[in-house]
C-alpha positions as CSV (number, residue, x, y, z in Angstrom):
1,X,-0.7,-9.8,-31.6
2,X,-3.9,-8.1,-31.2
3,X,-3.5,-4.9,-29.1
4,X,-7.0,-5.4,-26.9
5,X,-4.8,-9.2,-26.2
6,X,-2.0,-7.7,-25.5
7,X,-3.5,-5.1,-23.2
8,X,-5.8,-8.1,-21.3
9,X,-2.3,-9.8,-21.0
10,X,0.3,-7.7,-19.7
11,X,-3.2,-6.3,-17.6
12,X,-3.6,-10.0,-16.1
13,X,0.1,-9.9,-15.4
14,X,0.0,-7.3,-13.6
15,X,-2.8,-7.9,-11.6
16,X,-0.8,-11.4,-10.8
17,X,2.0,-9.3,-9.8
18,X,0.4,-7.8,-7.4
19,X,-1.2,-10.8,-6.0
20,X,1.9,-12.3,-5.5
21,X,4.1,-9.4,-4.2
22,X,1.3,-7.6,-1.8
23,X,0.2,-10.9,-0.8
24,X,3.6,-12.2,-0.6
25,X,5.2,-9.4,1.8
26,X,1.4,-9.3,3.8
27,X,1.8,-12.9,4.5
28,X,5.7,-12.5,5.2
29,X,4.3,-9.6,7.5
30,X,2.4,-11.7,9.4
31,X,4.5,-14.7,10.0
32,X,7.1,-12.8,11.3
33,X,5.0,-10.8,14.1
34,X,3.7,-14.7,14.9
35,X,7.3,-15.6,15.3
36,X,8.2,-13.4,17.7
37,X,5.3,-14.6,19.6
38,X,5.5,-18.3,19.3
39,X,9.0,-19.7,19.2
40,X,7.2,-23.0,16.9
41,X,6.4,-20.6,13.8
42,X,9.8,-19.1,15.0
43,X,11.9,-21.9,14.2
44,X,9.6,-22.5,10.8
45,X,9.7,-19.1,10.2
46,X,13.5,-19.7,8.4
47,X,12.7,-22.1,6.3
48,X,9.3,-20.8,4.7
49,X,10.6,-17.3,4.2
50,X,12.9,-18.0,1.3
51,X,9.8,-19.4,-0.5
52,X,8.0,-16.6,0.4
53,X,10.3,-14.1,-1.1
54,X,10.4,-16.1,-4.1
55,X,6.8,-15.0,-4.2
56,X,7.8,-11.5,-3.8
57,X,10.0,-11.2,-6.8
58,X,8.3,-12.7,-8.7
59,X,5.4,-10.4,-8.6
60,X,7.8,-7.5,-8.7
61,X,8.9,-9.0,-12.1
62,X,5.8,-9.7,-13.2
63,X,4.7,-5.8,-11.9
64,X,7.7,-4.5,-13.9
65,X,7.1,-6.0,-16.8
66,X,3.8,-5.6,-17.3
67,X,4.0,-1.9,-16.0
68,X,6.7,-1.6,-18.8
69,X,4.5,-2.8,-21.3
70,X,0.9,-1.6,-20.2
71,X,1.6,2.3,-21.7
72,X,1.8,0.9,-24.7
73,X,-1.4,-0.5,-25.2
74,X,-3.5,1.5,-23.1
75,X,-5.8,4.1,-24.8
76,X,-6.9,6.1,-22.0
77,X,-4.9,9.3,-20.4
78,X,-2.3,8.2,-17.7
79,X,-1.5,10.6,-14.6
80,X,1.8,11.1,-15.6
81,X,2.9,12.6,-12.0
82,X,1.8,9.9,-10.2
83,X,3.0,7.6,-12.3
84,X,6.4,8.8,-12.0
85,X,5.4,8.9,-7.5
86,X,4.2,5.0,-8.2
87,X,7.8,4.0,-10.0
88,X,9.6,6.0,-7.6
89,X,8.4,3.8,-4.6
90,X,8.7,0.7,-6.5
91,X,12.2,1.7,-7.1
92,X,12.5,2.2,-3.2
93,X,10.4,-0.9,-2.4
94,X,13.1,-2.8,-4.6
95,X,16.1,-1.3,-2.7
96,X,14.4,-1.8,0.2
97,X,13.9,-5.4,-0.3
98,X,17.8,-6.1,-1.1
99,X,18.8,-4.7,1.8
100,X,16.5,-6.5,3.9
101,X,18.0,-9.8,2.2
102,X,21.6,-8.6,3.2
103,X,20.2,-8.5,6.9
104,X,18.4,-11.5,6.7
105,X,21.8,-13.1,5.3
106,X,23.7,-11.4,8.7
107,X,21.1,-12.1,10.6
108,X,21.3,-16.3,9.8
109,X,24.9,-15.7,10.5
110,X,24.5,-13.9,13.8
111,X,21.7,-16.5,15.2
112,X,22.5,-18.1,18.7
113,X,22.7,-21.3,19.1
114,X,20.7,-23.4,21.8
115,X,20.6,-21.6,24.6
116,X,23.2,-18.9,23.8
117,X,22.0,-15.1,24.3
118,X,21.6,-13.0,21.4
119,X,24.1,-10.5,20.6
120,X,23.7,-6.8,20.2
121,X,24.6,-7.1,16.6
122,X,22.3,-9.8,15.9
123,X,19.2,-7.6,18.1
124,X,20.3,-4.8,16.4
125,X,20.0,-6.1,12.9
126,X,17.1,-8.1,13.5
127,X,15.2,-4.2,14.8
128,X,16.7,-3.1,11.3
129,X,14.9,-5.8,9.3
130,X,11.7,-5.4,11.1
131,X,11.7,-1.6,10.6
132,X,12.4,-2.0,7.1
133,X,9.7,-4.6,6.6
134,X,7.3,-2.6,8.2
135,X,8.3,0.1,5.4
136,X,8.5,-1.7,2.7
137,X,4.8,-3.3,3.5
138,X,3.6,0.2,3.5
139,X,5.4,1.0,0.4
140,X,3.5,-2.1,-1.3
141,X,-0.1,-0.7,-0.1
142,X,0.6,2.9,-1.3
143,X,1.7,1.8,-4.4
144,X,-1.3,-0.4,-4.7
145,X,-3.6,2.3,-3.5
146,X,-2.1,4.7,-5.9
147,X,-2.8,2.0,-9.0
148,X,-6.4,3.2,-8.6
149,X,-5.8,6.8,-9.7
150,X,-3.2,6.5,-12.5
């Protein structure tokens, strides 16, 4: 393959990547603040999410490979250091993101039913999640914000 393909490739990739995990975990942002809000988008909020989060790993996928492959065709000096800072928060972004699908998983479990009132575990783990979302979003924009200076 062509390296100046190959570079437009993995470089399209990446840029997809992104789309679909910034945009992914924006959007996942916002829908949840709307659910707390609006008990209509809180009852839909369930059963869009997973599809949602499809979205996100698959643009962290797409991100890894194509950040795996991109040093090898590009020509220009890297910043080394802040490479290494970029993969370090994509490495907590991914953590991140599992455990906030282990709480999501409790937090199904833990969900009251009709007219029941939530639980301390289940408010508790849902303050958890949103805490970690909020992190893991801003993990997502400093990463991206940092792909302008590497």
């Amino acid at each position: 393959m062509n390296v100046m393909v190959a570079l437009e490739l993995f470089n399209f990739l990446h840029f997809l990547g992104l789309a679909f995990g910034l945009g992914g975990a924006t959007i996942a942002a916002v829908i949840s603040s709307k659910a707390e809000k609006d008990k209509d988008i809180g009852k839909a909020y369930g059963k869009i999410m997973h599809s949602i989060v499809k979205f996100i790993w698959l643009g962290m996928l797409l991100l890894i490979i194509s950040g795996i492959a991109l040093p090898f065709f590009v020509k220009w000096p890297l910043n080394k250091q802040l490479l290494i800072v970029k993969h370090v928060l994509v490495v907590w972004i991914i953590i991140i993101g599992v455990i906030i699908g282990i709480k999501s998983k409790k937090i199904g479990n833990l969900t009251p039913v009709l007219k029941e009132k939530p639980s301390l575990k289940f408010l508790k783990a849902k303050k958890q999640m949103k805490a970690l979302s909020i992190i893991n979003l801003i993990l997502w924009y400093a990463v991206t914000l940092m792909s302008a200076f590497v």
